[in-house]
Structure formats: structure tokens, C-alpha cells
N, C-alpha and C positions, 0 to 999 in steps of 0.2 A: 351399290358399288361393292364388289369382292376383293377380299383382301387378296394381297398379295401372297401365293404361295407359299406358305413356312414363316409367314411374317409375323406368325402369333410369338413365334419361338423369343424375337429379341423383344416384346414388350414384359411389362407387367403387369402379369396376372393373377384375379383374383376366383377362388374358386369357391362359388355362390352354393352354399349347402343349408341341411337346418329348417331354415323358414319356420312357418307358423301352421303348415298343415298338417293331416293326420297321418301323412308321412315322414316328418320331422325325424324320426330315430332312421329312417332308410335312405335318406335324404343325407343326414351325417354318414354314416357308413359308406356310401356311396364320394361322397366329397371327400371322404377320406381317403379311400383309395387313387382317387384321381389326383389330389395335392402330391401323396407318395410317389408316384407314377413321374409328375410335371418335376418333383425335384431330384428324384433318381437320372433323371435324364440334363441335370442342370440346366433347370430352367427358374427365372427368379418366379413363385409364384409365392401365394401366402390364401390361407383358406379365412372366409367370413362368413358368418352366420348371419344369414341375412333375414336381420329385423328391420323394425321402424326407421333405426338410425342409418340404413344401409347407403343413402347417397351421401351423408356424411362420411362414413367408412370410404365410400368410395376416392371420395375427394382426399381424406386423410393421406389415404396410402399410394395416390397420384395411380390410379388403378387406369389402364389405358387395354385391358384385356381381360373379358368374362368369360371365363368356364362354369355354364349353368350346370349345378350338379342337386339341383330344386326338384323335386318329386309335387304333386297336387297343386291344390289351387294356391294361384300367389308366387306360384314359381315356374309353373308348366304351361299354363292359362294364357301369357303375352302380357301378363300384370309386369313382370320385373322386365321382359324385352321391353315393352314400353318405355320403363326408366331409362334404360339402357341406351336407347335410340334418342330420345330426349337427351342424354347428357354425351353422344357418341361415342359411346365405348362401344368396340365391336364384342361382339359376343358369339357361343358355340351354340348349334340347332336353329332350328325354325324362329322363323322371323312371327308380329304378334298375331297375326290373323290367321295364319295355318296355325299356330300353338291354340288361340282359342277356338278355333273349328274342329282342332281335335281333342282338345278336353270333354266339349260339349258333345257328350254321345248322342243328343239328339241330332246336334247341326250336322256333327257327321256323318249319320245314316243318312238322314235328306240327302245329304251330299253323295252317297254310295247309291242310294239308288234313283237316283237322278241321271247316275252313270251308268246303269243298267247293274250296277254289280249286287254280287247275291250277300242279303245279309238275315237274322233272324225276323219274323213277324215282330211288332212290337206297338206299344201304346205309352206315351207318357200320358199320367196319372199328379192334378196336383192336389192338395190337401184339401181346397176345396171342393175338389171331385173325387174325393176317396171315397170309395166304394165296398161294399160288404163283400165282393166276390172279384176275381180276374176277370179282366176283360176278354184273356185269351185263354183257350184249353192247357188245362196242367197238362204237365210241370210247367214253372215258368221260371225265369231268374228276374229278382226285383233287387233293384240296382239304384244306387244315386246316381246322376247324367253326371258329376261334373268331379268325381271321385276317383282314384286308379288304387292299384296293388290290391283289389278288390275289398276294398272297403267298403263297408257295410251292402255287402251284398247277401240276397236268401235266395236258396232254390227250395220253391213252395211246388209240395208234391200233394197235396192234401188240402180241401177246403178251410180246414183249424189252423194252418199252417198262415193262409192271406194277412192277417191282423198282425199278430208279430213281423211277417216280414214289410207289411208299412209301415211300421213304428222303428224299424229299425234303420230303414230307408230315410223317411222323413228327418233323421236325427241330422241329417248334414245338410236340408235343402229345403224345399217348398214344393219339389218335384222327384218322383222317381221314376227310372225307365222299366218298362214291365217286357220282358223278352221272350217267346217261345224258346223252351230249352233244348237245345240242339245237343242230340247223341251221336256219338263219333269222338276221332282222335283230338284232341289240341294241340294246333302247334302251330309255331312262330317261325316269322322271319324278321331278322334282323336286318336294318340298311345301311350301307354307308354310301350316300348320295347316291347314283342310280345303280350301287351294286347289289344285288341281292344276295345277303350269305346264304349256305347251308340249311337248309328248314332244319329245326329242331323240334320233334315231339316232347307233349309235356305230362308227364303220369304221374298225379297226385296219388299220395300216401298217405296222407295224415288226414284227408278230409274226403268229402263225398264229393268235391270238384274241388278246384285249383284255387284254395283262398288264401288271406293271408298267412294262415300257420303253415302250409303246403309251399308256397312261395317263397319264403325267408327263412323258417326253421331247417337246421340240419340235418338229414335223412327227408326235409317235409314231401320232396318228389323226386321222379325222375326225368331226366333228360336223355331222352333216347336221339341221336343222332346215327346217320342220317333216321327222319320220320319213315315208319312203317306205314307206306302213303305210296298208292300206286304213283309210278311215273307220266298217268298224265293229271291226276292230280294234284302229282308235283309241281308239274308246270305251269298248271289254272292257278295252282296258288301262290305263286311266284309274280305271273303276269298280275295277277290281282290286288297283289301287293304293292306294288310297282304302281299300278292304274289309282290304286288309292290315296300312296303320296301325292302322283304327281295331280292329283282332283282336290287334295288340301291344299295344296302348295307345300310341302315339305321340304326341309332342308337338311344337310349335314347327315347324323345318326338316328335312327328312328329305329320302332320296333314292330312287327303287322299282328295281330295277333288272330288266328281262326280256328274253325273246330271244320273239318270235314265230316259232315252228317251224313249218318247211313245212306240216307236217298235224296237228300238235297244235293251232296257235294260239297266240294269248300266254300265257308262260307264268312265273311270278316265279321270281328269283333268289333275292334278297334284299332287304332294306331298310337303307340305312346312315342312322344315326342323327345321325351327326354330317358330312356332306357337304364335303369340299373342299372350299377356297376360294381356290386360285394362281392363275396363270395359265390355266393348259387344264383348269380343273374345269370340270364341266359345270350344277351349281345355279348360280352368278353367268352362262352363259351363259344357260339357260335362263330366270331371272330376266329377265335383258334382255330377254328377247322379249316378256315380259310388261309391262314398263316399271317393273320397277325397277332403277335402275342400281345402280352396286356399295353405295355408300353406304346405298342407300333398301334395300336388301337387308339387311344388317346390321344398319342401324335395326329395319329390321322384325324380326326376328330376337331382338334385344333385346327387343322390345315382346310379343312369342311367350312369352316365359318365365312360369316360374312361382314361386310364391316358396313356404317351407316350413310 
């Protein structure tokens, strides 16, 4: 059932940040901006940090409205939509099974290319089939499946290179995804329900591709809008974007991310469910281009939801 249009505005809401993942400090930052936002615009909200004790908290504070502001697993995953739906509090973004189909980058590729749509080569690899070499031709990017903000990810350009980048992989899971590493632009689309914003180019600085210190430090990249990306490009990577929500089941704010490869084309990443919201995220820039400022961003976002 969908809530009522702007019916978030007169409940009490609670804005879920924090958590226990290895996004917890972006996670805060990210909730903090949105609390700011919910009480600039006088609305009752209040921010929790959500641990163990969180359906307790919930109950305490008669909470009857979630703003998920959870980054990784335990808060992106359908773990806390779960709760949520169990106790009916409506909540913002995807409901639990497009949240866990898009965590899991394997289920999601399945998913992409079962749709026909174009994504990297790739092999999951689990510990006990770890292996002395790539399965696929370097470079490759060796990834945890079920990790965002790129966490513990390595681009292995060199056979000495494989061994650290499993051990580093391994540290969050029992699986890693092993990715042929596609050369070309990166860049993102941001969504708000079927709208597609603005693409945004992404040009790391501080690292040799787009990781964690490039992605949250200050100067760490740039955002080139609009992306240096032919127009029909642009439009494959729009429709594709589009195609891949609606193949999760996506709701609310979402984020696409792709690399248009020299000779493949655009090609998806991923999809993050629950999009950053600090300073150097890229959905509140991409929003602006489109005109909604931070505020009308958030509103809107609230207005996205669905209720149980």
C-alpha cells in the first residue's frame, strides 16, 4: 500500500543512520544531513543510531516514520526494511528483496543479464576455491559481493598483485566478485522513482580508480556534469538505468552506477539503493541540476516512500 502523498510530513520520524557496517562514519554524515534538512523544514523528526536496541528505540520514541539513512549491510541489505515492515512503520527506498538483490552483486548481475543488459565478465570465487591466479584476463577488480562505497576493493594489474587482493577481499565475506576491469568514463545516474537525473561523470584524483579516499575525501574526485558521453550513449545509459531498477524492483531514490568502455559501451556496475547524502555525494548534486535543492530533495524522497 502507498502512502499517502506528503503523508510522511505530519508523522514521526525517525532517521536510521550509523549502524554496524564499514560504512558507519558515512552512514552518520549522511543521517546527519538528512535530520538537518527534516528539521529545517519543521518537521518532528529525531536521528537513531541504529543498533541492537533499535525496535526498542523505535517503540520508545512512538516512531510511525523511517528515514533509512544506513549505508552496507544491515541497513541497505532489507535487514532493517524487514523490521520495519514487521513492526509497520512505513519507511523511505526499496522495499526487502530489491534492497537484498541489490546489495548482492552477484544476484544482481544474474539479474542484468538475464535482462540482456551489458555488464562486466565476471566470476565469483569462494575461499574454498581460491585459487593461485584470476580466472579472468588482467586487469580485473576483486570486490566483496555484498559491500558498497567500495570497500575493500583491488584492481589486480599484475600476477603478484592476485594474493593481496584475495586477502583483502576475503576480509568481509567467504566470497569475492572477480570483475574484468572496464576502461572508459564512470558515471552515474541518480533516480527518483522513474525519473532519471542528469548523468554525472566521475574523475578520481586521489586513487587509480574511484575508491573510498576519492569518493568521500575533499578534492578526492570530480564530478563533471553534464558527462563527456556521446548523446547516444547518454541515452543507452539512461534507458539502462531505468531497465535495471525496474528488473530489481526499485523504489523511491536510487543510484546506477556505470563505466562506458572504449569498445563495449555503457556498461552497469551496480545500483545503490540507498545513495549518499554528505557533502561530495553525487544524487544531491545531481538533483541540483535538475532543481531540486537539498531540501526539496529529501522532501521528495519522503513523498517516494511506501508504507506496509
Amino acid at each position: 500500500m502507498r502512502m499517502r502523498r506528503g503523508g510522511f510530513q505530519t508523522r514521526r520520524i525517525a532517521v536510521l543512520m550509523g549502524g554496524t557496517s564499514a560504512e558507519r562514519s558515512i552512514s552518520l554524515k549522511t543521517g546527519k544531513a538528512v535530520l538537518a534538512s527534516l528539521k529545517r523544514q519543521g518537521l518532528t523528526a529525531r536521528g537513531i543510531d541504529a543498533q541492537a536496541d533499535l525496535p526498542q528505540q523505535l517503540k520508545r520514541h512512538r516512531i510511525n516514520f523511517a528515514f533509512i539513512a544506513l549505508h552496507g549491510p544491515g541497513g541497505e541489505d532489507g535487514v532493517v526494511q524487514g523490521l520495519l515492515e514487521w513492526l509497520k512503520i512505513p519507511y523511505t527506498g526499496s522495499g526487502i528483496l530489491a534492497s537484498a538483490l541489490a546489495m548482492d552483486k552477484v544476484a544482481s548481475k544474474r539479474a542484468f543479464e538475464s535482462a540482456g543488459l551489458p555488464t562486466a565478465a565476471w566470476r565469483c570465487i569462494s575461499k574454498a576455491d581460491a585459487m593461485t591466479r584470476s580466472p579472468l584476463r588482467l586487469p580485473v577488480a576483486v570486490k566483496p559481493p555484498d559491500q558498497g562505497s567500495a570497500i575493500g576493493i583491488s584492481i589486480v594489474r599484475s600476477p603478484r598483485e592476485w594474493s593481496g587482493a584475495l586477502k583483502t577481499g576475503f576480509r568481509y565475506g567467504p566470497t569475492v566478485l572477480v570483475e574484468s576491469f572496464l576502461k572508459g568514463p564512470e558515471i552515474t545516474i541518480g533516480m527518483l522513482g522513474d525519473e532519471a537525473l542528469p548523468i554525472v561523470e566521475i574523475v578520481a584524483q586521489a586513487g587509480a580508480f574511484y575508491d573510498f579516499k576519492s569518493k568521500y575525501a575533499p578534492g578526492g574526485s570530480r564530478h563533471i556534469l553534464p558527462a563527456r558521453i556521446s548523446a547516444a550513449h547518454a541515452r543507452q545509459s539512461r534507458q539502462m538505468a531505468i531497465k535495471a531498477c525496474q528488473i530489481l524492483g526499485i523504489r523511491g531514490a536510487a543510484r546506477v552506477d556505470l563505466i562506458v568502455d572504449h569498445q563495449l559501451g555503457p556498461c552497469l556496475l551496480e545500483v545503490n539503493t540507498i545513495p549518499g547524502m554528505t557533502e561530495t555525494s553525487l544524487l544531491p548534486e545531481a538533483a541540483r541540476a535538475a532543481g531540486y535543492h537539498f531540501d526539496a530533495l529529501v522532501r521528495r524522497i519522503g513523498e517516494l516512500a511506501h508504507g506496509v
